[in-house]
Structure formats: C-alpha cells, structure tokens
KOLRO-795439 format. One record per residue (C-alpha): residue number from 1; residue in three letters; z, x, y. Coordinates in steps of 0.05 Angstrom, whole numbers. Last residue first. Example, Ala and Ser with C-alpha at 12.3 -4.5 7.8 and 13.67 -1.06 7.14 Angstrom:
REC    nr   rest        Z        X        Y
REC     2    ser      143      273      -21
REC     1    ala      156      246      -90
***
This chain:
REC    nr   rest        Z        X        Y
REC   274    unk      583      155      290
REC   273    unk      536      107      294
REC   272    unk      468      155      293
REC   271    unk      393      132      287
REC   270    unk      365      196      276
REC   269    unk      398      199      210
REC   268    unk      355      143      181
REC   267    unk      380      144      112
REC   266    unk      445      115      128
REC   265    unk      420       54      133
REC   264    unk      431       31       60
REC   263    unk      498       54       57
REC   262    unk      519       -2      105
REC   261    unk      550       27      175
REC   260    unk      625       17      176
REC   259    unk      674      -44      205
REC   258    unk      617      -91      210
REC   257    unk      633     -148      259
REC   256    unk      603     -214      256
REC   255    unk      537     -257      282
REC   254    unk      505     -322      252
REC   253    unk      431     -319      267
REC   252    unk      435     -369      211
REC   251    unk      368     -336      178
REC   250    unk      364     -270      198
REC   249    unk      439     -255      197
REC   248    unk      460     -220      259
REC   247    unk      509     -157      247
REC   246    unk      552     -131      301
REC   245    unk      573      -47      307
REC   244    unk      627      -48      351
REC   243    unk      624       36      378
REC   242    unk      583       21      441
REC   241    unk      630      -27      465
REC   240    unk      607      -79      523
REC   239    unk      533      -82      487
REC   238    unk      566      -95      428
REC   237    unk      518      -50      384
REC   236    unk      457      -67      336
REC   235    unk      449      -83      266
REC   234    unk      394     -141      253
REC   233    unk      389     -194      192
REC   232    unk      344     -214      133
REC   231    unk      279     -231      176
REC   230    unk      220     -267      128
REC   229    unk      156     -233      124
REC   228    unk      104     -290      105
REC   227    unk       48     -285       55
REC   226    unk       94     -296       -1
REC   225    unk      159     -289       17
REC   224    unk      164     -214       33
REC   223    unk      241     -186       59
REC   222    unk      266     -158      122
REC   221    unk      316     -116      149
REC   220    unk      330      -97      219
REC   219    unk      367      -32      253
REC   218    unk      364      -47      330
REC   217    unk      356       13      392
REC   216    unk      385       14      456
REC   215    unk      447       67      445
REC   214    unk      403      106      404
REC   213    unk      340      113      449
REC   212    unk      285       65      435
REC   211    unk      236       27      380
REC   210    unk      268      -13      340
REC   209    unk      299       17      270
REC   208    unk      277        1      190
REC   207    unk      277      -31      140
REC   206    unk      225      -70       87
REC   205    unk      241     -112       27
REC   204    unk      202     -133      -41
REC   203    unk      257     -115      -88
REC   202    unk      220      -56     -123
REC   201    unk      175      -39      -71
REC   200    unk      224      -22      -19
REC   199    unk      184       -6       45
REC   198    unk      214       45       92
REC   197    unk      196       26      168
REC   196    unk      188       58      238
REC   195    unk      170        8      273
REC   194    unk      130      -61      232
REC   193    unk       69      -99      255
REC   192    unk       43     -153      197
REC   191    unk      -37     -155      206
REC   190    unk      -65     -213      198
REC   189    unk      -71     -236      120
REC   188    unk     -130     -215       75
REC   187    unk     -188     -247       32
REC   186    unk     -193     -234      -45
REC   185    unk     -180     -309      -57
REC   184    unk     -110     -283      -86
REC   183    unk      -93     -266      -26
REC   182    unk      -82     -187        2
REC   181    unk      -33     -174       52
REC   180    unk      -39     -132      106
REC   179    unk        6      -90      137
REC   178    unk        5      -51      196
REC   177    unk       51        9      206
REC   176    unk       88       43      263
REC   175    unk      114      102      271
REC   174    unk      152      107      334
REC   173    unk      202      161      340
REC   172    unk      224      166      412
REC   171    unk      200      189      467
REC   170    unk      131      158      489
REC   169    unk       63      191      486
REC   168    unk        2      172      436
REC   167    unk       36      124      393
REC   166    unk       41      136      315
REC   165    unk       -1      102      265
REC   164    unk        1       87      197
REC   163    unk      -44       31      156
REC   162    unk      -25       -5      100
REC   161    unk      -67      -47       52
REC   160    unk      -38      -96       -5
REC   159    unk      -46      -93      -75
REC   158    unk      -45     -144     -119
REC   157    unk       13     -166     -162
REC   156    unk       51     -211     -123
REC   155    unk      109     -164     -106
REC   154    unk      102     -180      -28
REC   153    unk       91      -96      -15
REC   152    unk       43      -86      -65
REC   151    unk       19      -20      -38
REC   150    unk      -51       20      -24
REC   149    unk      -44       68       33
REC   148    unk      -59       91      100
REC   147    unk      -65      149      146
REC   146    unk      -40      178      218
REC   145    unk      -82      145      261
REC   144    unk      -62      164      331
REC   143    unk      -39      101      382
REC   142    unk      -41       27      352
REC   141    unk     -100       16      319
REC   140    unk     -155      -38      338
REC   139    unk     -181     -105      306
REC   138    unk     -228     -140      258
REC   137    unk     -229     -198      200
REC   136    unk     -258     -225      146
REC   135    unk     -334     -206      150
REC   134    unk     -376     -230       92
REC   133    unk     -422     -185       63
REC   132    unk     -471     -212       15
REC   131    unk     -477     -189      -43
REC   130    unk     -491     -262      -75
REC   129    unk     -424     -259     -107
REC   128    unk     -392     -254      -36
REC   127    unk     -378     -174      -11
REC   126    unk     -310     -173       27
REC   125    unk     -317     -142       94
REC   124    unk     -261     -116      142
REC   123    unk     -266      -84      206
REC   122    unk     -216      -38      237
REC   121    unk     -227       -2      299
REC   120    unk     -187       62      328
REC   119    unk     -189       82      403
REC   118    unk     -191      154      429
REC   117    unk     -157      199      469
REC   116    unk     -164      284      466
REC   115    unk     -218      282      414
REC   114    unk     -256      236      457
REC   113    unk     -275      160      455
REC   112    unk     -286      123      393
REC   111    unk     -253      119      325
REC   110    unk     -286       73      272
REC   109    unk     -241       50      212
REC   108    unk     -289       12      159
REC   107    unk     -262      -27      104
REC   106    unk     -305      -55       51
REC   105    unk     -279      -96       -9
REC   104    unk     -312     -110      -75
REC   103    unk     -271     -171     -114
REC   102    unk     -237     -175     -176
REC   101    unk     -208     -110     -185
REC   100    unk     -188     -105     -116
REC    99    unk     -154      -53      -74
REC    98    unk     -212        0      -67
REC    97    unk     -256      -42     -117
REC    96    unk     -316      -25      -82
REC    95    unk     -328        3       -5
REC    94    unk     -290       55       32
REC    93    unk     -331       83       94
REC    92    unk     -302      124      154
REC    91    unk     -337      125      219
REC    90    unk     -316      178      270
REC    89    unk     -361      156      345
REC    88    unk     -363      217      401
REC    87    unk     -367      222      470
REC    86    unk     -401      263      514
REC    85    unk     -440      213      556
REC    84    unk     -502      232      514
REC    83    unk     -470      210      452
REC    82    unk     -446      235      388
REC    81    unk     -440      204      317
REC    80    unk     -395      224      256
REC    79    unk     -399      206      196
REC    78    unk     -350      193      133
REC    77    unk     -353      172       59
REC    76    unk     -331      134        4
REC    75    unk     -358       99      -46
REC    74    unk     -335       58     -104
REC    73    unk     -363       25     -162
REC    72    unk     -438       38     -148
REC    71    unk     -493       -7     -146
REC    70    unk     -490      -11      -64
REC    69    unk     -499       53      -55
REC    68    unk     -559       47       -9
REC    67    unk     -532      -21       20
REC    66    unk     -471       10       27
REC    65    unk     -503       73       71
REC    64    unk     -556       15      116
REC    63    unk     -470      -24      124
REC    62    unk     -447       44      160
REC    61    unk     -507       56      198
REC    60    unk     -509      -11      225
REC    59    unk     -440       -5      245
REC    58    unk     -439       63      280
REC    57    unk     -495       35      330
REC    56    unk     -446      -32      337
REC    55    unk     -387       13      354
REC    54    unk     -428       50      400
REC    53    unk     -458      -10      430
REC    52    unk     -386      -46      438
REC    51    unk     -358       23      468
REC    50    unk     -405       14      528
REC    49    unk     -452       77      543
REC    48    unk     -444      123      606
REC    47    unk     -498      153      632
REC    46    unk     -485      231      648
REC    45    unk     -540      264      695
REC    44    unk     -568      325      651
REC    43    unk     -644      317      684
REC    42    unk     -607      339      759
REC    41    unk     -651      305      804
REC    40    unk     -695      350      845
REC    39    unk     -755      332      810
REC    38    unk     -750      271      843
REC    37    unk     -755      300      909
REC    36    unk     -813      345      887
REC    35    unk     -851      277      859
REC    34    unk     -839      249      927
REC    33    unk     -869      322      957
REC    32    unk     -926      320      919
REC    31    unk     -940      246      935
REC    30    unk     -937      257     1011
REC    29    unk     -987      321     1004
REC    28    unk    -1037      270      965
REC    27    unk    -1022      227     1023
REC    26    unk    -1041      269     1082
REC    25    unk    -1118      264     1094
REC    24    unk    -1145      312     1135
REC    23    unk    -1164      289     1197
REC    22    unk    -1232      318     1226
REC    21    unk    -1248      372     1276
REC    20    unk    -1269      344     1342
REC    19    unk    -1213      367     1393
REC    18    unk    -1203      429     1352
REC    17    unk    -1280      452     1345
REC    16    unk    -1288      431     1433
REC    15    unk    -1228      474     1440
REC    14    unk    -1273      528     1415
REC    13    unk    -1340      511     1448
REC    12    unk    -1310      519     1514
REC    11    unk    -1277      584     1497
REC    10    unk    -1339      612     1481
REC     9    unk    -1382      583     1543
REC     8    unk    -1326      616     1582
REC     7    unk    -1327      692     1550
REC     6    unk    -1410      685     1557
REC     5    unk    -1401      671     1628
REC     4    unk    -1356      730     1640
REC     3    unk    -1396      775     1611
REC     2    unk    -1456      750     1647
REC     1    unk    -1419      759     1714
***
C-alpha cells in the first residue's frame, strides 16, 4: 500500500512539472530558420545587365585612357570587360590624327554580347581646340566585324573611314562596307551602305553585286560627288529570259540590251552570265 502510494504521489507531481513548466520563447528559433531559408539561395544566381550600362561602363574607361594619353600623337589600344551575367564588353581605342592631319579623331568600336553573337558599336569623337571631346555620331555593325581601313574614296583629298562586315548566317556572299566620309570641317558623313563592293580610287567609283542567288541578284555602279554617292546604272536579267542581260542608266533610268557582259564585271566570277 505504501509502495503504491508513493508511485501515485510521483506521478502526480510529474504531470503537475509539464502542465506548469514555462513557454519557451520561439522567435530566435524562427529567425534561424529564415536566415537558413535564405541561405538556401544559390549565391551564383545570374543578373542580367542592360547593354546601354555596359556600353556606358566601357565608355568611361575608354575616354579616363585618352585623357591619360591625351599628349600623345596617336594611341591605340584594346580592353576587354566581363560581367557577372557572363558576357563580355571588347573596346578598341584609336585616337589622334588617325585620318586627320588637322584635327584629332577618336573612334571607338565596342562589341557586346558573347563570343558566339555579339553586337558592334561605333562612336565617333572629334577633339575641339579646347580638348574637349565632341561626339559626332554613333551606331551599330552589320553582322561580324571583319576590319576597316583608311581611303579617299570621293577623291577630295582627305581620307575617308571604311568599315567591313559580313552577316552572321545567310547564303550568299554578303560583305558589306560602311563608308564614311570625312568633311573638310573634320566632322563625318552617315554611313554610306554598300554589298559586296570594289572601290576604284583612281576614278572615284564603286561596284559591285546585290545581295542573292545568281538569277536574283543586280550588278550596280556608282560614282562619289562630293558627299553624295551618285548611281551610274544597274545590270540585271529580263526577268522573262534569263540570258537578256538589260542595263538601267542611273540617271535616266533609261533601259537597253547588252549583247555581252562589260569587261569591268567580269571580275566577280561568282556572279555568272554565261
């Protein structure tokens, strides 16, 4: 009987303990396990930065290298940037008398996006006689760059700036160039768009073919007049007989037949009339 009575009065005071015990507080725990749940989070989570900041980080950095080289003739030099979203910013600096001997010039060509596809930007600066630089004019590539090059293609003495590029997919030859001419002010035209062209420096022309397959495709030729490109005439076929050949002057946009293919085309093989 005692033993018994002794084994009750225990459990008694037992539940008693758990009924009364005290509430422990919780929220610390809570906050651990938020912070847990945040920790979760992968850290390597891609954010994607606009094109405009990238070009305008590449930019800055550009015009901070001219200003440091500022008392020298010419520079030029390339950098590359990369970014967290995996992409990648190719700036290429030429400053001084690149195509000038009277003024200082700089022409920056950034390339953004990824090795695979990207997009090409021009910007060009001419530096005022207070060394200031004052922007003349801006735009994008056309497809891959594939170089450029210093020419007087209007035969007014002072060189001009072309640009190459050739289209990312398509099938048929498409090199194309931009041209732009340089006034005598030291500022530049628009760019001039030309396919596939051969530039005759000696009578101030250009020719070339249209973009297409052979049975679609135009020959042209042009000719500079000042700051304007002014259309010579066009070789194409009768579209109801593939072997007429028709010229089209440029200027009367008269049209007759040619019995042969003029020497001058014959250069572009891939564009075949016989």
């Amino acid at each position: 009987m005692k033993l018994t009575s002794t084994l009750t009065l225990l459990i008694g005071l037992l539940c008693f303990c758990c009924t009364n015990a005290p509430e422990k507080d919780l929220s610390g725990l809570k906050k651990d396990q938020k912070k847990n749940e945040k920790a979760k989070v992968p850290q390597d989570t891609i954010i994607e930065i606009p094109d405009s900041v990238k070009l305008k980080i590449g930019l800055e950095k550009a015009l901070e290298l001219v200003r440091k080289h500022r008392d020298q003739p010419r520079v030029k030099m390339n950098f590359d940037t990369t970014f967290q979203d995996h992409s990648f910013l190719g700036t290429n600096i030429n400053y001084g008398h690149s195509f000038s001997k009277k003024f200082k010039h700089l022409i920056l060509m950034h390339s953004v996006g990824t090795p695979m596809l990207y997009e090409t930007h021009l910007v060009f600066y001419r530096e005022t006689a207070g060394g200031e630089m004052q922007l003349l004019l801006s735009g994008t590539g056309d497809g891959a760059f594939m170089g450029d090059t210093l020419m007087d293609v209007n035969l007014d003495g002072r060189k001009d700036y072309l640009t190459h590029w050739y289209g990312f997919s398509g099938c048929c030859p498409r090199d194309k160039f931009f041209v732009y001419l340089q006034k005598e002010n030291g500022e530049i035209t628009p760019k001039f768009e030309l396919m596939n062209p051969v530039f005759d420096e000696k009578k101030g022309q250009v020719r070339g073919f249209s973009y297409g397959r052979p049975e679609d495709i135009s020959l042209y030729k042009k000719r500079w007049k000042g700051y304007q490109l002014e259309p010579l005439e066009y070789i194409y076929r009768d579209e109801n007989n593939p072997k007429i050949l028709l010229r089209e002057d440029g200027i009367s946009s008269k049209i007759t037949q040619l019995k042969t293919l003029p020497k001058e085309y014959v250069e572009f093989d891939w564009f075949n009339y016989q």
